[in-house]
C-alpha positions as CSV (number, residue, x, y, z in Angstrom):
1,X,83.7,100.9,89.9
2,X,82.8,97.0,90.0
3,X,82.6,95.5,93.4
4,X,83.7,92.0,94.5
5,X,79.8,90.5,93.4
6,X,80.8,91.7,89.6
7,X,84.5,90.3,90.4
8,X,83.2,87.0,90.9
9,X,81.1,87.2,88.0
10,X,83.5,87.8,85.5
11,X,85.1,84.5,87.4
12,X,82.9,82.7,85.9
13,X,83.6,78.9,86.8
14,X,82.9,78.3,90.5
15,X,86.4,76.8,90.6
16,X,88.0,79.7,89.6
17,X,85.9,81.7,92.2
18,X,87.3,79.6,94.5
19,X,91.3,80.2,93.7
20,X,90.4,83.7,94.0
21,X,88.9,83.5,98.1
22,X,92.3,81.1,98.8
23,X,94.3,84.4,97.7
24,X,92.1,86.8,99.5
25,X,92.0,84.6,102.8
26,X,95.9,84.6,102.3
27,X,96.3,88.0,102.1
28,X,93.6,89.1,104.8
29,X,94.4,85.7,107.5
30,X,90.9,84.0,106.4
31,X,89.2,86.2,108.6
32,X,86.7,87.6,106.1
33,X,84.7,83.9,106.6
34,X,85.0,83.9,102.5
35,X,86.6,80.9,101.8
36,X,84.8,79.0,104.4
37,X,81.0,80.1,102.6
38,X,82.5,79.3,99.2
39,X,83.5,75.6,100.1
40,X,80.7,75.1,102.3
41,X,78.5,74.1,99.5
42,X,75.1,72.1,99.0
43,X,75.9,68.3,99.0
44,X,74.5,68.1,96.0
45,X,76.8,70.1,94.7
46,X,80.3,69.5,95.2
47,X,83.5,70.8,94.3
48,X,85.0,69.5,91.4
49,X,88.7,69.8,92.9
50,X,90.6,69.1,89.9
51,X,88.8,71.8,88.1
52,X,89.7,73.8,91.0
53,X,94.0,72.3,90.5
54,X,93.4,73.0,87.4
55,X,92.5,76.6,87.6
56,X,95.4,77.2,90.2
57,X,98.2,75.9,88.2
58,X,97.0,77.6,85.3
59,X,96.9,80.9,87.2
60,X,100.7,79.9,89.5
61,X,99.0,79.9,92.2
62,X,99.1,76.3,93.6
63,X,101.6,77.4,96.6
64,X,98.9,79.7,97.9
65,X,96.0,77.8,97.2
66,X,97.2,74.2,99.2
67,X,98.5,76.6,102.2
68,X,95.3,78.3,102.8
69,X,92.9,75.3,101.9
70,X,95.1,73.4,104.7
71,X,94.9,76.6,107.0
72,X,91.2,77.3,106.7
73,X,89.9,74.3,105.0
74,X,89.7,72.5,108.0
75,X,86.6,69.7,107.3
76,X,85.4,71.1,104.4
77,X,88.0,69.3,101.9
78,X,88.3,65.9,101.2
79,X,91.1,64.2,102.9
80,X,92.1,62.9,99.6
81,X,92.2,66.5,98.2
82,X,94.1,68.1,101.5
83,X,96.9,65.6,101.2
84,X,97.4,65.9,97.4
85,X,97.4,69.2,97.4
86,X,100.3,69.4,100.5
87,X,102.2,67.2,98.7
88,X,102.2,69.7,96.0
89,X,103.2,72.2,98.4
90,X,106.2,69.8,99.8
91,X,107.5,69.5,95.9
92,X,107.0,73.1,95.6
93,X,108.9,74.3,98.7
94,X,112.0,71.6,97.3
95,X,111.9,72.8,94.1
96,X,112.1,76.5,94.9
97,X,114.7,75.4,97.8
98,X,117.0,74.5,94.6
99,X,116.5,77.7,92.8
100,X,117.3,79.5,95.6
101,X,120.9,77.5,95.7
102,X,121.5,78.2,92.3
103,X,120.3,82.1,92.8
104,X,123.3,82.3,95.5
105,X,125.6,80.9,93.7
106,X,124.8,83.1,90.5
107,X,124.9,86.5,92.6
108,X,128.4,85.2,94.2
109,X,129.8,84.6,90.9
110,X,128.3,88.4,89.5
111,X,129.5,90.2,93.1
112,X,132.7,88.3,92.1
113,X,133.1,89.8,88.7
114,X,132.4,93.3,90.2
115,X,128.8,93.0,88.7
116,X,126.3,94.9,90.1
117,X,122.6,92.9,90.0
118,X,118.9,93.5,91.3
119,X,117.0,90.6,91.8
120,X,113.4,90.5,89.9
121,X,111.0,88.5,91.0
122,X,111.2,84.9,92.3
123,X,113.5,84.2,95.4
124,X,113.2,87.8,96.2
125,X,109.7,88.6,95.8
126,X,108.9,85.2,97.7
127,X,110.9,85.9,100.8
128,X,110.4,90.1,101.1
129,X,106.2,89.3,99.9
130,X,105.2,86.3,100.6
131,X,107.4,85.7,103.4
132,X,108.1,82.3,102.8
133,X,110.3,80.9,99.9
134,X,107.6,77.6,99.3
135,X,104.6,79.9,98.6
136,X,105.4,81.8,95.1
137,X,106.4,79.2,92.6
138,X,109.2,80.2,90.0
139,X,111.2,78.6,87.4
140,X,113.8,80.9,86.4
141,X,115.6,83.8,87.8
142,X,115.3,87.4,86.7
143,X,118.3,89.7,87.3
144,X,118.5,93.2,86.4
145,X,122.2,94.6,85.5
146,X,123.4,98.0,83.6
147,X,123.3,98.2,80.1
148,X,126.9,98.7,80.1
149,X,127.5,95.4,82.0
150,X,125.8,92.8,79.3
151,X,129.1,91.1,77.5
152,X,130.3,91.0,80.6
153,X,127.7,89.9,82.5
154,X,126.6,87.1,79.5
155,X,130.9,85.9,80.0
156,X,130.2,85.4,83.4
157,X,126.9,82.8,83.2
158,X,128.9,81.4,80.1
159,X,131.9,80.2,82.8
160,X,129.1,79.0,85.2
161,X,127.5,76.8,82.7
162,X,124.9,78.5,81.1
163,X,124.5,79.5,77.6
164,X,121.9,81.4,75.3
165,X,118.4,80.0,74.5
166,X,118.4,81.4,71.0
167,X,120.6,82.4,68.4
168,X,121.6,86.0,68.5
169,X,122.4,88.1,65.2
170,X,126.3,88.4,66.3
171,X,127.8,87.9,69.5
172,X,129.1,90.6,70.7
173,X,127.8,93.3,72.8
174,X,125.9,95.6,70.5
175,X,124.8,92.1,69.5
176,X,123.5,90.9,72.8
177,X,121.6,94.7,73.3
178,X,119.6,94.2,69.8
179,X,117.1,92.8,72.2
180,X,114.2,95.4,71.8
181,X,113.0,93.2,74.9
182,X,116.0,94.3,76.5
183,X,117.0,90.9,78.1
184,X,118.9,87.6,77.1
185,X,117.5,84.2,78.0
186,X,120.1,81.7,79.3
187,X,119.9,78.2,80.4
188,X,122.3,75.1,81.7
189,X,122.4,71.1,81.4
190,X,120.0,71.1,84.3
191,X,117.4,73.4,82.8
192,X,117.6,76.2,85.4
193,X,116.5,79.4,83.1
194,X,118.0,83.0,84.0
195,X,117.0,86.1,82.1
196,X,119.2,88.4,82.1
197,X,117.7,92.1,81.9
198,X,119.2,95.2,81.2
199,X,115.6,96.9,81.4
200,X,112.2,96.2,82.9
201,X,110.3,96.0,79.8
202,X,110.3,96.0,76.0
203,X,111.3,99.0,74.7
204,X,107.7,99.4,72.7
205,X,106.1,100.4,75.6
206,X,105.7,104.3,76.2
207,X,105.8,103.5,80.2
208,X,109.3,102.6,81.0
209,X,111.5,102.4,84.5
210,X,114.5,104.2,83.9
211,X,117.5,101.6,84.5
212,X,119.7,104.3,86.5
213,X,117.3,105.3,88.6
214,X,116.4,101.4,89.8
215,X,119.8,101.6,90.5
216,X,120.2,104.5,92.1
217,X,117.1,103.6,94.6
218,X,118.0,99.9,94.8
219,X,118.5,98.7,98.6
220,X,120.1,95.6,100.0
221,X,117.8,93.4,102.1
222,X,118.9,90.3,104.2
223,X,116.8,87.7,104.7
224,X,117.1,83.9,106.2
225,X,121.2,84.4,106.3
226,X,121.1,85.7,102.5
227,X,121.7,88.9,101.3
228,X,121.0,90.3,97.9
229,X,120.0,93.8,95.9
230,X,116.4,94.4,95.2
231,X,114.4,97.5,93.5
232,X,113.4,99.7,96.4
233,X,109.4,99.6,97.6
234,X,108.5,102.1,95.0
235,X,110.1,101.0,92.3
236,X,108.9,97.7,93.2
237,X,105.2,98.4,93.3
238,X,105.7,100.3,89.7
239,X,107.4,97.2,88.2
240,X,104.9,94.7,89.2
241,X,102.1,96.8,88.2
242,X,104.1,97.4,84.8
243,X,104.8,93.7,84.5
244,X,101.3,92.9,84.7
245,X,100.3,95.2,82.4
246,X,102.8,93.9,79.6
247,X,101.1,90.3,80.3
248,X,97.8,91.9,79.9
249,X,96.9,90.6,83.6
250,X,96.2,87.7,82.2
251,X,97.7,85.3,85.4
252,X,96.2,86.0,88.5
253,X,99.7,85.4,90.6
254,X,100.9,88.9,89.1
255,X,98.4,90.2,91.2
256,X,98.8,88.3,94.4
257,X,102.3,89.4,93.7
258,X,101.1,93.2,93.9
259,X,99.0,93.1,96.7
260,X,101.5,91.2,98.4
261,X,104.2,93.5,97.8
262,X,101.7,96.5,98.8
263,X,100.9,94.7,102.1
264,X,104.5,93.6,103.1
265,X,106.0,96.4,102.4
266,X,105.5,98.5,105.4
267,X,108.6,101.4,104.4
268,X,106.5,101.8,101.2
269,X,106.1,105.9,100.7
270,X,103.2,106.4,98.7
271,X,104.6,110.2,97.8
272,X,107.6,109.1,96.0
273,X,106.1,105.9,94.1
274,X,103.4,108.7,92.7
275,X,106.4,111.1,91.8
276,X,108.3,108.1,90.6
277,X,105.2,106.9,88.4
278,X,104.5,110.3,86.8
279,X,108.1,111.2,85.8
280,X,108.1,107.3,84.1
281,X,104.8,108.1,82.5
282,X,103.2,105.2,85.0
283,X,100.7,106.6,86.6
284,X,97.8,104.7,84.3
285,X,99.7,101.8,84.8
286,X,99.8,102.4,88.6
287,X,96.7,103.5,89.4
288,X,94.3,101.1,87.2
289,X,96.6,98.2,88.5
290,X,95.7,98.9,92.2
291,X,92.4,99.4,92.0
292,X,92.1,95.6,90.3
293,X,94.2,94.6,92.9
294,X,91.3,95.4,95.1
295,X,88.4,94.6,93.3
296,X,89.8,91.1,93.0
297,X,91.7,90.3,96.2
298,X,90.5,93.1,98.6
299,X,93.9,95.1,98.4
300,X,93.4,97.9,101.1
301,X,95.0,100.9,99.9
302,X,95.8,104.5,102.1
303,X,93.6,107.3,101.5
304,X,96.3,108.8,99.7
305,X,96.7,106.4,97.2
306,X,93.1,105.2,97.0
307,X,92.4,109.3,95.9
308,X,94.9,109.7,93.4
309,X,93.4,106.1,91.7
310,X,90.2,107.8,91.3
311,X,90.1,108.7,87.7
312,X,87.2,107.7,84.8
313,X,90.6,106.1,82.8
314,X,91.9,104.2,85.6
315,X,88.7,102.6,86.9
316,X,87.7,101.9,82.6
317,X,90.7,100.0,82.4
318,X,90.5,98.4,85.6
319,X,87.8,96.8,84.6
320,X,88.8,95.6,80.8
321,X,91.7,94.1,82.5
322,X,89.6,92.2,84.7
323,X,87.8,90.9,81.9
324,X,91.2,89.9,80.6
325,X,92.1,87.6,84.0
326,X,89.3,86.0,84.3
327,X,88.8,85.1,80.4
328,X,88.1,81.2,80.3
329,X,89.4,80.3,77.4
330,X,92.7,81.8,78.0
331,X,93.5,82.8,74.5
332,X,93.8,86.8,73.9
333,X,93.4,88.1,70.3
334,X,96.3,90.5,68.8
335,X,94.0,93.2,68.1
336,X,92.6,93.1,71.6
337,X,95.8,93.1,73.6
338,X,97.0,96.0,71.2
339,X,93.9,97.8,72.1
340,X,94.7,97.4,75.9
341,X,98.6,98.5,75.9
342,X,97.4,101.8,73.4
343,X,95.3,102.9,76.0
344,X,98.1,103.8,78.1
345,X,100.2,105.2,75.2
346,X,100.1,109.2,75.8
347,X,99.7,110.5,72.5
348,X,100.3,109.4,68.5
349,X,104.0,109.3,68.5
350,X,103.8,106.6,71.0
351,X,100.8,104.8,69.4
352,X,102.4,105.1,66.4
353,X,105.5,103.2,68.4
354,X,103.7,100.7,69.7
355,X,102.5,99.2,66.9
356,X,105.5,99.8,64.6
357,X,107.3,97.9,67.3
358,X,105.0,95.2,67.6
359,X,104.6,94.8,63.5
360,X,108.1,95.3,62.3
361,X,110.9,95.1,64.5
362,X,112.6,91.9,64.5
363,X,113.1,89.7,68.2
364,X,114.4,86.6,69.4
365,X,111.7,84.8,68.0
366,X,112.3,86.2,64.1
367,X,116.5,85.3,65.0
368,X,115.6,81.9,66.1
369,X,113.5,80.9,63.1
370,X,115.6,82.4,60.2
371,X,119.6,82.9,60.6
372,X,120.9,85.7,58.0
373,X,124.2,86.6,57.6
374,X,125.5,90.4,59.4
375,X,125.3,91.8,56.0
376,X,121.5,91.2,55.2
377,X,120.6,92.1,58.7
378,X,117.9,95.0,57.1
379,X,116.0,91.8,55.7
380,X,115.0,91.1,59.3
381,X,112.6,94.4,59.2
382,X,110.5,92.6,55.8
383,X,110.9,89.1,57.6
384,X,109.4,90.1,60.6
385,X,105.8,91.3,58.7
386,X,105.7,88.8,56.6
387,X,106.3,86.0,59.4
388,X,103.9,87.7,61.5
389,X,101.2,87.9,58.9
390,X,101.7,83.9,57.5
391,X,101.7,82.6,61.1
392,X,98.7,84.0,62.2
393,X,96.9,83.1,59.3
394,X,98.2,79.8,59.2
395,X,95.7,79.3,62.4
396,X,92.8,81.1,61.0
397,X,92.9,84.0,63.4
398,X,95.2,87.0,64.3
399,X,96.2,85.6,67.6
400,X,97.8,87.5,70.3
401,X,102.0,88.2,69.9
402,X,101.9,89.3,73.7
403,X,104.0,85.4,73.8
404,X,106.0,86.2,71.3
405,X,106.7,89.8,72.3
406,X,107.2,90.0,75.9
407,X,107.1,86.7,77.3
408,X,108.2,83.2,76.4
409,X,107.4,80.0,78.5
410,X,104.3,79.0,79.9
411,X,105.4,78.8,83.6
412,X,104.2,82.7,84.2
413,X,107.5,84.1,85.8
């Protein structure tokens, strides 16, 4: 099992290295005296602090990174450097503020309609986690409805302004669920994006949540005078540690969001989210993902928990994926991030699956770039191949489709 010392050298800038002690000092107070040894440097050696912005806006974690420096920092930062970086925090806190108008609004209109929705992610996560809506940046809205609520859900954003980001094959309900990445991608005149969801992940995964039971667990929480349906603490934990797992843990704010989920979430019953991983085949995801979680930011975990992680598997790919969130030159190969997601696959059917899915099932992307009419919709199965081979080797490399696939802006989500 790799310690914090290895951690830090797989984060191989010093700026990086940095990033990572604001996020432990968030989650553990500052009181491990960290952050202060890592900015109290040799003068002859100082901090290059736009490396340092640079590294946390690449990794979303900006938010966390000005509160703590301006908590803990005290004389060690620049005064130039403190102030820039609360003014990113003030721009940040305003520009979530908005988000979290438009978020009201949208669940009014859906509680309206009769529409049953579970907030994902931003607003949520940022008030029950972080505890404060201006430290977890987000630029879209994820909701999570029935499969049997998409036409009428997708009517409803249409009559408050919003329509789809990319074509769709027809547009009708069996149209709209085509999505093997079982959401659609909306967005309005003022470039507020909402993803609509009628599943957790793409369906080439062989580790899924089960819709119904989200639902059936689902709890309403209230918070600062709002109230609003969110996936209960089990089903929580599981999601972020399967969403992170789809991305490859390539963002190091997926994990801050894990570990700050774990820690906030004092009703959090580490029976059930075990029972709950194992009957969703999730327990690799699960257990690798919170064992990175504290090899990176210190995550303390209850003996029950920390036991069941303890498997040769778990702690192997605990440590390829934190090769993969500390890579430097943030590019992932195909082949690598398909090696990665087959390791959790549980036997040749779902390999087999995997890369069927990931080869030759059309997606948004395939729509967007060629329109056919209903009646050649077959042809999307040989364009998908053949656009997948011919943009790849247009760049000299078989890059990674993990964009393509399961993700599809750069802000991280």
């Amino acid at each position: 099992m790799q310690t914090l010392t290895s951690a830090e050298h797989c984060a191989r800038s010093r700026e990086t290295r940095l990033v990572v002690q604001c996020a432990r000092a968030f989650l553990s107070g500052g009181e491990d005296g960290c952050l202060q040894a890592a900015l109290a440097q040799p003068i002859d050696q100082p901090i290059d602090w736009a490396a340092v912005e640079r590294k946390a806006d690449t990794h979303a974690m900006m938010p966390v990174v000005a509160y703590v420096l301006k908590q803990h920092g005290g004389s060690l930062m620049p005064q130039g450097v403190s102030e820039r970086l609360q003014k990113r925090l003030r721009l940040t806190a305003q520009s979530n503020l908005v988000l979290l108008g438009e978020w009201c609004r949208i669940l009014q209109a859906f509680e309206t309609a009769g529409i049953s929705v579970i907030s994902l992610k931003g607003p949520a996560l940022a008030l029950l986690a972080y505890g404060n809506i201006a430290l977890r940046e987000f630029a879209d809205l994820d909701l999570l409805i029935q499969p049997d609520e998409v036409q009428k859900a997708h009517d409803v954003l249409l009559r408050e302004g919003y329509w789809l980001r990319y074509p769709l094959p027809a547009n009708t309900d069996a149209g709209f669920r085509r999505s093997r990445n079982c959401q659609l991608d909306f967005v309005n005149q003022r470039g507020t994006f909402i993803d609509l969801h009628w599943g957790v992940l793409h369906e080439m995964f062989s580790f899924q949540l089960p819709v119904d039971q989200l639902f059936k667990s689902a709890q309403v929480e209230h918070h600062e005078g709002i109230s609003f349906l969110t996936l209960s603490p089990e089903h929580s934990a599981l999601y972020l540690c399967a969403h992170g797992t789809k991305h490859c843990w390539l963002n190091l704010r997926w994990l801050c969001d894990l570990a700050c989920h774990v820690q906030a979430a004092q009703k959090l019953d580490w029976a059930l989210c075990i029972r709950s991983a194992e009957a969703a085949t999730c327990d690799l995801v699960l257990t690798h993902s919170l064992l990175l979680a504290e090899q990176v930011l210190g995550l303390e975990m209850p003996p029950l928990i920390r036991n069941y992680c303890e498997g040769a598997k778990a702690l192997a790919l605990a440590d390829a994926a934190l090769s993969l969130l500390f890579r430097e030159d943030g590019d992932l190969g195909y082949r690598e991030a398909l090696r990665y997601h087959l390791a959790f696959a549980k036997g040749w059917r779902d390999r087999t699956h995997l890369v069927f899915e990931r080869l030759f099932v059309p997606d948004e992307q395939d729509w967007q770039q060629i329109r056919l009419p209903q009646s050649l919709h077959m042809l999307y199965y040989t364009v998908r191949p053949v656009r997948f081979i011919f943009g790849h080797l247009s760049k000299g490399t078989l890059e990674s489709r993990a964009e393509d696939t399961v993700a599809k802006k750069p802000n991280w989500g």
